[in-house]
C-alpha positions as CSV (number, residue, x, y, z in Angstrom):
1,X,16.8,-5.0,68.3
2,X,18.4,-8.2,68.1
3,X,17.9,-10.6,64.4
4,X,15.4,-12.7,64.4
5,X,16.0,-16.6,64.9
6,X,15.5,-18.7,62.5
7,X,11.7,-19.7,63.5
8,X,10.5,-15.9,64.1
9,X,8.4,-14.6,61.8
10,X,9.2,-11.2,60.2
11,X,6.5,-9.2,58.5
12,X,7.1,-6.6,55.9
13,X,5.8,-3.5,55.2
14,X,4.9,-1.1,52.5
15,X,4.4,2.6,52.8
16,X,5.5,5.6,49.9
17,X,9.0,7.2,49.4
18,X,8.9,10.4,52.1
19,X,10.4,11.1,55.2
20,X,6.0,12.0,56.4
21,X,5.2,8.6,55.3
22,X,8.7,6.2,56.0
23,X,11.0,7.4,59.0
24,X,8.1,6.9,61.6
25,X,7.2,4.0,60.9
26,X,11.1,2.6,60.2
27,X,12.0,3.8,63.5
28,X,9.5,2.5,65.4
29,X,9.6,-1.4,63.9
30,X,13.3,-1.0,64.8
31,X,12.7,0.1,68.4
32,X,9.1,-2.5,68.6
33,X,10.1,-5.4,71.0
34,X,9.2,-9.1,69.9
35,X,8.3,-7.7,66.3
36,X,10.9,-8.1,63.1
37,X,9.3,-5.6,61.2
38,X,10.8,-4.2,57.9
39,X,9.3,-1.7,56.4
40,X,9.7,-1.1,52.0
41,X,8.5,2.0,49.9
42,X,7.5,2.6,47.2
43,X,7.0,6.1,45.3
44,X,4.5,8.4,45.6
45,X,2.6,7.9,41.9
46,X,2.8,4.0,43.1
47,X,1.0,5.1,46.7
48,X,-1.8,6.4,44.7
49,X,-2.7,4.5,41.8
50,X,-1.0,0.7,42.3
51,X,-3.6,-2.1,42.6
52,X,-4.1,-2.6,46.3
53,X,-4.6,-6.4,45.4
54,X,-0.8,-7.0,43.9
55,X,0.6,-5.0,47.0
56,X,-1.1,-7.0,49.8
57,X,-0.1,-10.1,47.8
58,X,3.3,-9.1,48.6
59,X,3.4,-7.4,52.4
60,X,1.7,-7.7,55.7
61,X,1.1,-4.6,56.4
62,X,0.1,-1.8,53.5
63,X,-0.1,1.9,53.5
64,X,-3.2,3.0,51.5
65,X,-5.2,6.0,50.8
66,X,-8.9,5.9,51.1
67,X,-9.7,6.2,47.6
68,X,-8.1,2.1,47.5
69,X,-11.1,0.9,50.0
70,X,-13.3,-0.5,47.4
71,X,-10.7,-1.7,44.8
72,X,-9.8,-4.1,48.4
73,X,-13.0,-5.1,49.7
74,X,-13.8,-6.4,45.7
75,X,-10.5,-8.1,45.9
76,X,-10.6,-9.6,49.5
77,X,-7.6,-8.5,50.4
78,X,-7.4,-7.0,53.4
79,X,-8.4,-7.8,57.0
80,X,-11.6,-5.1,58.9
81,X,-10.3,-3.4,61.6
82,X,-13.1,-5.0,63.9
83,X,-11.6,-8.8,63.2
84,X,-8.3,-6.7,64.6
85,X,-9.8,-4.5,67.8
86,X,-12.7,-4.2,70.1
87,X,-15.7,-1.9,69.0
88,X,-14.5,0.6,71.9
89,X,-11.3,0.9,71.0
90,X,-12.3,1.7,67.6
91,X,-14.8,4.4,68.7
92,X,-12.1,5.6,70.9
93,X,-10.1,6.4,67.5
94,X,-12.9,7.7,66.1
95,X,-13.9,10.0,68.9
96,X,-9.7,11.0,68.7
97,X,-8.9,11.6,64.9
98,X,-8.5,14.9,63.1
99,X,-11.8,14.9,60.7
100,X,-13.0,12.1,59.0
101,X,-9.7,10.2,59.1
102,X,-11.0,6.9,59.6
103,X,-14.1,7.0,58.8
104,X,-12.7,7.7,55.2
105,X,-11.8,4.2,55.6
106,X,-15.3,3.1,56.2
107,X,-16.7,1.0,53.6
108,X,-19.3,-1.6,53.0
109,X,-19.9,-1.7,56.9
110,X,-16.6,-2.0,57.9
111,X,-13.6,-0.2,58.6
112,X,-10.2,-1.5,56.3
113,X,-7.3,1.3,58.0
114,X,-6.2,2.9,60.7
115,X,-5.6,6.4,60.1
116,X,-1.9,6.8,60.6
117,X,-1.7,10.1,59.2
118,X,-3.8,13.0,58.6
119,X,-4.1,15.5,55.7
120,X,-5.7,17.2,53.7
121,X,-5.4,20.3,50.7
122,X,-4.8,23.0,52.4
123,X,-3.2,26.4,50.9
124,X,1.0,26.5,50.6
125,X,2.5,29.7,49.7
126,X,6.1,32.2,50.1
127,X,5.4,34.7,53.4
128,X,8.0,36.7,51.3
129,X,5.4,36.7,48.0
130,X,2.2,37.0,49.6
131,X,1.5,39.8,52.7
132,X,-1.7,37.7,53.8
133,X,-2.7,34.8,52.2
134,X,-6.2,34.6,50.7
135,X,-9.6,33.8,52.7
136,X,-11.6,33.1,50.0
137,X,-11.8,31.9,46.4
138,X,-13.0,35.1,45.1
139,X,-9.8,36.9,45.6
140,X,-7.6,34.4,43.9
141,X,-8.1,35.5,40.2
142,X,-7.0,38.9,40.7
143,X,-4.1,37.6,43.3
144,X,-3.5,35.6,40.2
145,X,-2.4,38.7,38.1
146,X,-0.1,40.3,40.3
147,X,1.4,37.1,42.1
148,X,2.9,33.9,40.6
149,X,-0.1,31.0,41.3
150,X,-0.6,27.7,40.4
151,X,-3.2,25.1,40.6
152,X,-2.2,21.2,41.3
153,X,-2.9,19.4,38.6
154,X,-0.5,16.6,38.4
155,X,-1.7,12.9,38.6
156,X,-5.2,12.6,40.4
157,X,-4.7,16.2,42.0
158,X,-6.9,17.9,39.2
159,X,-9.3,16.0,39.9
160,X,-9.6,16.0,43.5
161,X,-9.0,20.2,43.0
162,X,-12.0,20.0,40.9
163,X,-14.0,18.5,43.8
164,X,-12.5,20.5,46.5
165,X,-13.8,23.9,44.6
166,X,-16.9,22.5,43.9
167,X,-16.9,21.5,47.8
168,X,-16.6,25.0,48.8
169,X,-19.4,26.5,46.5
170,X,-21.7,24.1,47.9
171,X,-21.8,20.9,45.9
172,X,-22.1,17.2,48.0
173,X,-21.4,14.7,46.3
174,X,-24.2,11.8,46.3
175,X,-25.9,9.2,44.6
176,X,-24.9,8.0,40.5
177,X,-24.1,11.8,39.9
178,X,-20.5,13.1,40.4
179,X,-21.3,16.6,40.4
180,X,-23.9,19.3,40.5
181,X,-24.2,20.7,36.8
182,X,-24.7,24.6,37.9
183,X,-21.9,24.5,40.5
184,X,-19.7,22.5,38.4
185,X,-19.8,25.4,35.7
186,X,-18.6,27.7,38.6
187,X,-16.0,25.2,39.9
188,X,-14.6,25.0,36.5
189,X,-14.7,28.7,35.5
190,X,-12.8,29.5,38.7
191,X,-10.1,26.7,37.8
192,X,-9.7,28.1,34.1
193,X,-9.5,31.8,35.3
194,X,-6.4,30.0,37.4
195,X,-5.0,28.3,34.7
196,X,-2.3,31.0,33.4
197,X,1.1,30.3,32.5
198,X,2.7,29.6,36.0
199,X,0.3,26.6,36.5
200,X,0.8,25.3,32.8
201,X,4.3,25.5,33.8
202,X,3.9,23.6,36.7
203,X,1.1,21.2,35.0
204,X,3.8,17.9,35.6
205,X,4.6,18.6,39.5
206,X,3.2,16.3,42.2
207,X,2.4,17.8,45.7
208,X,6.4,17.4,47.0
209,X,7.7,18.5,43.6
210,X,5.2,21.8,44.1
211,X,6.4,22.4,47.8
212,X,9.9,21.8,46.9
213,X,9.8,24.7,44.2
214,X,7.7,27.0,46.2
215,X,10.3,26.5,49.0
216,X,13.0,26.8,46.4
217,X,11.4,30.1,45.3
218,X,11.2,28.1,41.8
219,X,8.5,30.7,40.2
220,X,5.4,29.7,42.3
221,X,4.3,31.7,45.0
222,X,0.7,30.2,46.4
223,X,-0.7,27.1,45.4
224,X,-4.8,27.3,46.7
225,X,-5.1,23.8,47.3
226,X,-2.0,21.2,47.8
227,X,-1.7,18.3,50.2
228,X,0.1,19.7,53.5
229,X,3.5,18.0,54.0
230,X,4.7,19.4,57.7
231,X,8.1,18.9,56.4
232,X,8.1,22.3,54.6
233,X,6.7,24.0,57.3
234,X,10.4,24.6,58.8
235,X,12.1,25.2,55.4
236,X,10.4,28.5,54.3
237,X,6.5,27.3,52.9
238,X,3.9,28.9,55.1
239,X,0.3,27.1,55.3
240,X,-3.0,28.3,55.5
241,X,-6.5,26.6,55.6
242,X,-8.1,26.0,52.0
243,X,-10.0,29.2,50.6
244,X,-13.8,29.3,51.6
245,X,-16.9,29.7,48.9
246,X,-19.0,32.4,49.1
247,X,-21.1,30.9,52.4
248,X,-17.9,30.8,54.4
249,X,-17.0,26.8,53.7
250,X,-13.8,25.6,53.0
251,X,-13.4,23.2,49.8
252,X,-10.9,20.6,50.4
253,X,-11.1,17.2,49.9
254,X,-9.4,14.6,52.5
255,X,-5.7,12.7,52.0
256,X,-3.7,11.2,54.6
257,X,-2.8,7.6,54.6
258,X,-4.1,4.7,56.8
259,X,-2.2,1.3,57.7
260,X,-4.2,-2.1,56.4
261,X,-3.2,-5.5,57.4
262,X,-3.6,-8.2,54.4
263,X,-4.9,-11.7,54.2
264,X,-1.7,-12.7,53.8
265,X,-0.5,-11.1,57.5
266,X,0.2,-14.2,60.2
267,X,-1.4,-11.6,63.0
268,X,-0.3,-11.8,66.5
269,X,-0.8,-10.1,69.7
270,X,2.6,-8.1,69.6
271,X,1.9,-6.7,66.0
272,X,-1.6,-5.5,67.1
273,X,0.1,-3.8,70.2
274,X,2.6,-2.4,67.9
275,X,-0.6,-0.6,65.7
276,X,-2.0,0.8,69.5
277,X,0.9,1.6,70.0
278,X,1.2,3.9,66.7
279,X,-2.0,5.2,67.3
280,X,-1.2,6.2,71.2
281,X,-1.8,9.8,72.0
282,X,1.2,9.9,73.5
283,X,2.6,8.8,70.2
284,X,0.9,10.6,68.1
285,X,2.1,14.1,69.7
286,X,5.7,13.2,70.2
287,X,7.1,9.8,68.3
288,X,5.7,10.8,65.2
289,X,5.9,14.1,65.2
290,X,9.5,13.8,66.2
291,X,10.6,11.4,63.5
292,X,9.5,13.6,60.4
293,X,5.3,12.2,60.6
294,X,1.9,14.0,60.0
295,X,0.0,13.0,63.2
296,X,-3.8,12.0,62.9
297,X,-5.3,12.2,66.1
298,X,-6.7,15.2,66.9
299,X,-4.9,16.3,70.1
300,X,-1.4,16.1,68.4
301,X,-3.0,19.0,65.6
302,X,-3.6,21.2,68.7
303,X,-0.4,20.0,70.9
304,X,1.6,23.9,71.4
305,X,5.0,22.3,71.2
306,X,4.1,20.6,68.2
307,X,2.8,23.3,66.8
308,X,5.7,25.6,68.0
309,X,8.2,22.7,66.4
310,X,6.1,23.2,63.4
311,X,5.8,26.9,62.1
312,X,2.0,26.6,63.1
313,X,1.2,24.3,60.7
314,X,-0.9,22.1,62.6
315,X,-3.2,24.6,64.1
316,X,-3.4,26.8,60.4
317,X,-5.0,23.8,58.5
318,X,-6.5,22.1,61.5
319,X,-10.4,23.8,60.2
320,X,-9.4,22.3,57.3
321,X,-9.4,18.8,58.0
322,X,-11.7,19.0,60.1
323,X,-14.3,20.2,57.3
324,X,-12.3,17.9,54.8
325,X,-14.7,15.9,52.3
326,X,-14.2,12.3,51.3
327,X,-13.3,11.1,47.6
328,X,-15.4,8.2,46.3
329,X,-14.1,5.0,47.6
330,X,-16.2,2.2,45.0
331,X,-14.7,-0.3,43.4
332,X,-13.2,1.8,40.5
333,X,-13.0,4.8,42.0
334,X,-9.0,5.0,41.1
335,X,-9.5,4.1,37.6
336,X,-12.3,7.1,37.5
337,X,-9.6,9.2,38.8
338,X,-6.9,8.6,36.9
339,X,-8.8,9.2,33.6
340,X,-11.0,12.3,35.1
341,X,-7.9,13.8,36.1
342,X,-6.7,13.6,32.9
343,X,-9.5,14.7,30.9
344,X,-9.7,17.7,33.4
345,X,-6.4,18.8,33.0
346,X,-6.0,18.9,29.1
347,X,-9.4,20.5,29.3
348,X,-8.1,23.3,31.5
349,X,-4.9,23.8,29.4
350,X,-6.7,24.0,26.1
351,X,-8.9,26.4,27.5
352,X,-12.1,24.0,26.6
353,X,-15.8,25.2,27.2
354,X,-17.1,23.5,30.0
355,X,-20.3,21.3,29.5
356,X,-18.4,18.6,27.1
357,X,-15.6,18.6,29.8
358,X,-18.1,18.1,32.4
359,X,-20.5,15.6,30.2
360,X,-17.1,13.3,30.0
361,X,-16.2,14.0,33.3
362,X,-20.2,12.5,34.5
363,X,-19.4,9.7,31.2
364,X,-15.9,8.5,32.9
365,X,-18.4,8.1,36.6
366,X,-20.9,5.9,35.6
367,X,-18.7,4.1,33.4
368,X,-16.4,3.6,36.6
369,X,-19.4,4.0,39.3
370,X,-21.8,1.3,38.6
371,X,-25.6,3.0,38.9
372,X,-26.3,1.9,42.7
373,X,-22.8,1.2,43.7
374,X,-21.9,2.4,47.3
375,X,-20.2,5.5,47.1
């Protein structure tokens, strides 16, 4: 593509530092005709916890997860998708996406992303280590003891692992309450029984840091519930759905990351095509697939030679997405996961009873959940 003139606008980007969440997206602004569109990142503890505010101060076009929904509607700084698009083409992406992919970014009547990218925790572990991976969270304590396993607990992830075992044991999340007491017990009890040296060990690695040393052969061999990356698909990680509760559901709670436009974003016709564009089926099961990307339309998950590019991944962890529960999404609901994260993790390494732990975990929700807020 040819430099812009002087008088052509050029609108920046922001998305996090991965090849899943970057090389897409830069190849396709350099390829996009009549658009001069450069695309920044920024890392992956940045992705999930940076005010959503400061970054579309600063770019057009913002990479967010749906946790970030409220924190922007508060702040008024982002654009609905219907200002953008026609109502059909928006139920058209609805109809298409893996799970609840954009309806995760549904908020206060109105939608604030489109879902670039799908994921969700799914399980990641060494074919080489483990004969059949796990069905259900009943057999991972004893798996425990003979094979090396760690929980993700870094960041917000022992939080959202919290909710995800809950999730599969039943709970729903609803109203001014974060979690069901009696289920909460069990949730926690089945975390702690998993919290033996390999995951204290591991307590400081992020989702790629995990993969990384699982594909390394770095001393873990199964982590229950991680964010899938289809990068390590091809470099010796094997996926499987997240382990089911004792009624056959699968606890995972939904990632993936969804493109907002800012205030700030001059919008024309040409950077509106380019988003269609994105969100093509015919891009979604070849561009971005072919440039390193997690697809989030539906057909791409099921595409054979995506999946035969792939090691399977798509089609292993599809159920999972598909059943794939939502995180809170109110104004605060980042600031509640930073510091319930935290108190869940010290918890879980000190070996702490559970009812304090879960009477600060229901203390740090109100406090960060106003009584009434949406959800």
């Amino acid at each position: 593509m040819s430099a812009p003139g002087a008088s052509e606008a050029v609108w920046r980007g922001l998305t996090w530092d991965h090849p899943r969440g970057f090389n897409a997206l830069a190849a396709a602004a350099a390829q996009a005709e009549g658009l001069s569109l450069h695309w920044d990142k920024h890392p992956l503890e940045g992705f999930e916890s940076h005010p959503i505010a400061d970054l579309c101060a600063r770019y057009d076009l913002v990479v967010l997860d749906h946790p970030h929904v409220g924190e922007a509607v508060a702040a008024d700084c982002l654009v609905p998708v219907e200002a953008l698009f026609a109502a059909d083409e928006i139920a058209g992406w609805q109809a298409a996406v893996a799970g609840p992919s954009l309806a995760s970014y549904h908020f206060a009547g109105q939608h604030w992303a489109l879902p670039l990218d799908a994921a969700t925790q799914v399980m990641a572990y060494r074919s080489d280590r483990i004969d059949a991976p796990p069905v259900a969270w009943v057999e991972l304590p004893a798996l425990s003891q003979r094979r090396a396993v760690a929980l993700s607990l870094a960041g917000p992830h022992a939080i959202l692992s919290f909710q995800s075992v809950c999730g599969a044991f039943g709970a729903a999340r609803s109203g001014d309450a974060f979690m069901d007491r009696a289920i909460g017990r069990e949730g926690y009890a089945l975390m702690l029984a998993l919290t033996g040296d390999v995951t204290v060990k591991a307590q400081a690695l992020n989702p790629i840091a995990m993969l990384g040393a699982i594909e390394r052969g770095e001393g873990i061999d199964l982590c229950p519930l991680i964010y899938g990356y289809v990068n390590y698909a091809t470099r010796g990680v094997e996926f499987a759905d997240a382990p089911r509760g004792p009624d056959g559901r699968i606890g995972s709670t939904l990632g993936g990351t969804g493109i907002g436009v800012s205030k700030r974003c001059a919008v024309t016709p040409a950077l509106l095509d380019h988003l269609r564009w994105l969100m093509s089926e015919r891009v979604q099961r070849s561009f971005i697939p072919q440039h390193e990307g997690q697809p989030a339309l539906r057909a791409a998950w099921q595409d054979a030679a995506v999946n035969a590019a792939t090691g399977n991944f798509f089609a292993a962890t599809l159920a999972s997405v598909e059943q794939a529960l939502l995180r809170p999404r109110h104004d605060g609901a980042i600031a509640f996961q930073t510091a319930a994260s935290a108190r869940l993790r010290a918890a879980l390494i000190a070996g702490a009873a559970a009812d304090p732990v879960l009477d600060d975990l229901e203390t740090l929700y109100r406090t960060h959940h106003p009584a009434g807020a949406e959800t």
